[in-house]
C-alpha positions in Angstrom: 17.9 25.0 -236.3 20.4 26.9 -234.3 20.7 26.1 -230.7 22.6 28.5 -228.7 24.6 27.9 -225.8 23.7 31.1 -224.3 21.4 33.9 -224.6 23.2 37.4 -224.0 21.1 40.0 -223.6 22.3 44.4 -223.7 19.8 46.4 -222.5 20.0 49.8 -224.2 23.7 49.4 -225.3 25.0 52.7 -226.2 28.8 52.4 -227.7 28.7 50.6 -230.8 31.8 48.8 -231.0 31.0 47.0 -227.4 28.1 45.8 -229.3 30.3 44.7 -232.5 32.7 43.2 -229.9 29.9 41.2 -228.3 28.5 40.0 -231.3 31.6 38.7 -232.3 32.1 36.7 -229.3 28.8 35.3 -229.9 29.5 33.8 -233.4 32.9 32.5 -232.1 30.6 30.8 -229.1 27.4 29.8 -230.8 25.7 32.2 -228.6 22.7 34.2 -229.6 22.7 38.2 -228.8 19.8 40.3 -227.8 19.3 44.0 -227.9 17.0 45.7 -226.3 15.9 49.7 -227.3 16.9 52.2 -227.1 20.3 51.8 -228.9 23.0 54.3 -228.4 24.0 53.7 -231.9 22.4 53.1 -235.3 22.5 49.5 -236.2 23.8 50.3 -239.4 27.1 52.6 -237.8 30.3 51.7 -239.2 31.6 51.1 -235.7 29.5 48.5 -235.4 30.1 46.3 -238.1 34.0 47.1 -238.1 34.0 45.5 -234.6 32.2 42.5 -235.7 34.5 42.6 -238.9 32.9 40.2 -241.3 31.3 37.9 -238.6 28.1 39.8 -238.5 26.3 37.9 -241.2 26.3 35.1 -239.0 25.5 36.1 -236.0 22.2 35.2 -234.2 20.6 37.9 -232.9 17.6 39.9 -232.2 16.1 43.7 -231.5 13.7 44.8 -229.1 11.8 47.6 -228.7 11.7 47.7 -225.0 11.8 45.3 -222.0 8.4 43.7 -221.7 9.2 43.5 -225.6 12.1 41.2 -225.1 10.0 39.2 -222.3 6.9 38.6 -224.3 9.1 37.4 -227.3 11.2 35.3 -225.2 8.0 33.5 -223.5 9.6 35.1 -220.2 12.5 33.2 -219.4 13.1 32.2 -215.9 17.0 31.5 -216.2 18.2 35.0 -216.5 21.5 36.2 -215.0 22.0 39.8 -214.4 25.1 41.3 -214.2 26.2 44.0 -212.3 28.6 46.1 -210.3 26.3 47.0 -208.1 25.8 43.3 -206.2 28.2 41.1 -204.4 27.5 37.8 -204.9 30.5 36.2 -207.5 29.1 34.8 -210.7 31.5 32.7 -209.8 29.5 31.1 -206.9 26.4 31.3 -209.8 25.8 28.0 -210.9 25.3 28.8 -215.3 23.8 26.5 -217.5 23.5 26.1 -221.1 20.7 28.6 -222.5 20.5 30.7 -219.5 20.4 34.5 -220.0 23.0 36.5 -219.5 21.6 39.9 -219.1 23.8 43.4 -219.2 23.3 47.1 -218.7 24.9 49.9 -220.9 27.8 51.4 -220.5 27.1 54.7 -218.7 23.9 53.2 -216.2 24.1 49.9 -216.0 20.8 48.1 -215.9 17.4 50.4 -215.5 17.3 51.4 -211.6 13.9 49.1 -211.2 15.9 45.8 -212.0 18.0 46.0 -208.7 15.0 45.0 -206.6 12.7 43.2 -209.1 15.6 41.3 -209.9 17.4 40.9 -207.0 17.7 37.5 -206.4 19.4 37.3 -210.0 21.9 39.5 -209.2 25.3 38.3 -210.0 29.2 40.4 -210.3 32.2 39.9 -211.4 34.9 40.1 -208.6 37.4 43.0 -208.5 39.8 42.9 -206.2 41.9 46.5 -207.8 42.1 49.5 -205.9 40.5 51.5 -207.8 37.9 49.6 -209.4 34.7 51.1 -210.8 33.2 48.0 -213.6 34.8 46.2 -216.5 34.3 47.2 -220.6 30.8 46.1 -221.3 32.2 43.3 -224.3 35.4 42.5 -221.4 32.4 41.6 -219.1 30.1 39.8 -221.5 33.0 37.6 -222.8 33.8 36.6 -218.8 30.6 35.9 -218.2 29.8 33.2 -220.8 33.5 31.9 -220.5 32.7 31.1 -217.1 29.4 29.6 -218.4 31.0 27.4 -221.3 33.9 26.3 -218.7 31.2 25.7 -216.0 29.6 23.2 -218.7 32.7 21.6 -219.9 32.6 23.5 -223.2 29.5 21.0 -224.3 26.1 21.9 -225.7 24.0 20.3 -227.8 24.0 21.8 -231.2 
């Protein structure tokens, strides 16, 4: 049975090779990817699987139709981590542990507008000192947030 270290979870992703990207990253990490509709891309684009090369066929992951879709199916999981630009509190001050949720907006919107105060107290960012800084690449993101996690952990989970 697979046991992932972390749950990451794209809520209505819409360029496909951020998605191929992420996936990737998931079967290099043993971590288990979750995408939640609507897609900006059809799960069948080329874009897609060329980013996730020939690691798609194992990768552990999942489609939603909507949120309350993901919840439900997920037996609503109190351990979720979202992350955003639009906070201030360092995931780096977030203490991640192994099968936490590690939740994501899309590219052009971030998260839906109503998770900023439903979710507020999950709120977590990654810290950019630049000058001109506006957010990181979706996959760029996703792969610092569950490095942090893994290191946080010592690079140990049970399999």
């Amino acid at each position: 049975m697979f046991r992932p270290c972390f749950h990451i979870v794209l809520v209505a992703p819409e360029i496909p090779q951020n998605t191929g990207t992420i996936g990737r990253l998931c079967v290099c990490t043993d971590a288990q990817l979750h995408l939640v509709k609507p897609l900006g891309f059809s799960l069948d684009e080329a874009h897609l699987k060329r980013a996730g090369l020939d690691y798609w066929p194992y990768l552990h992951w999942s489609v939603y139709e909507d949120w309350q879709d993901f919840l439900e199916k997920n037996n609503h999981p109190q351990n979720m981590r979202f992350c955003s630009s639009k906070t201030s509190r360092s995931l780096y001050d977030c203490k991640l542990q192994i099968g936490d949720y590690l939740v994501f907006g899309n590219e052009g919107h971030g998260l839906p507008p109503d998770f900023y105060s439903k979710y507020s107290d999950s709120l977590w960012t990654l810290p950019m000192p630049g000058e001109h800084k506006r957010c990181h690449n979706l996959a760029n993101a996703a792969s610092i947030a569950l490095y942090e996690g893994l290191r946080q952990n010592g690079f140990q989970w049970e399999r």
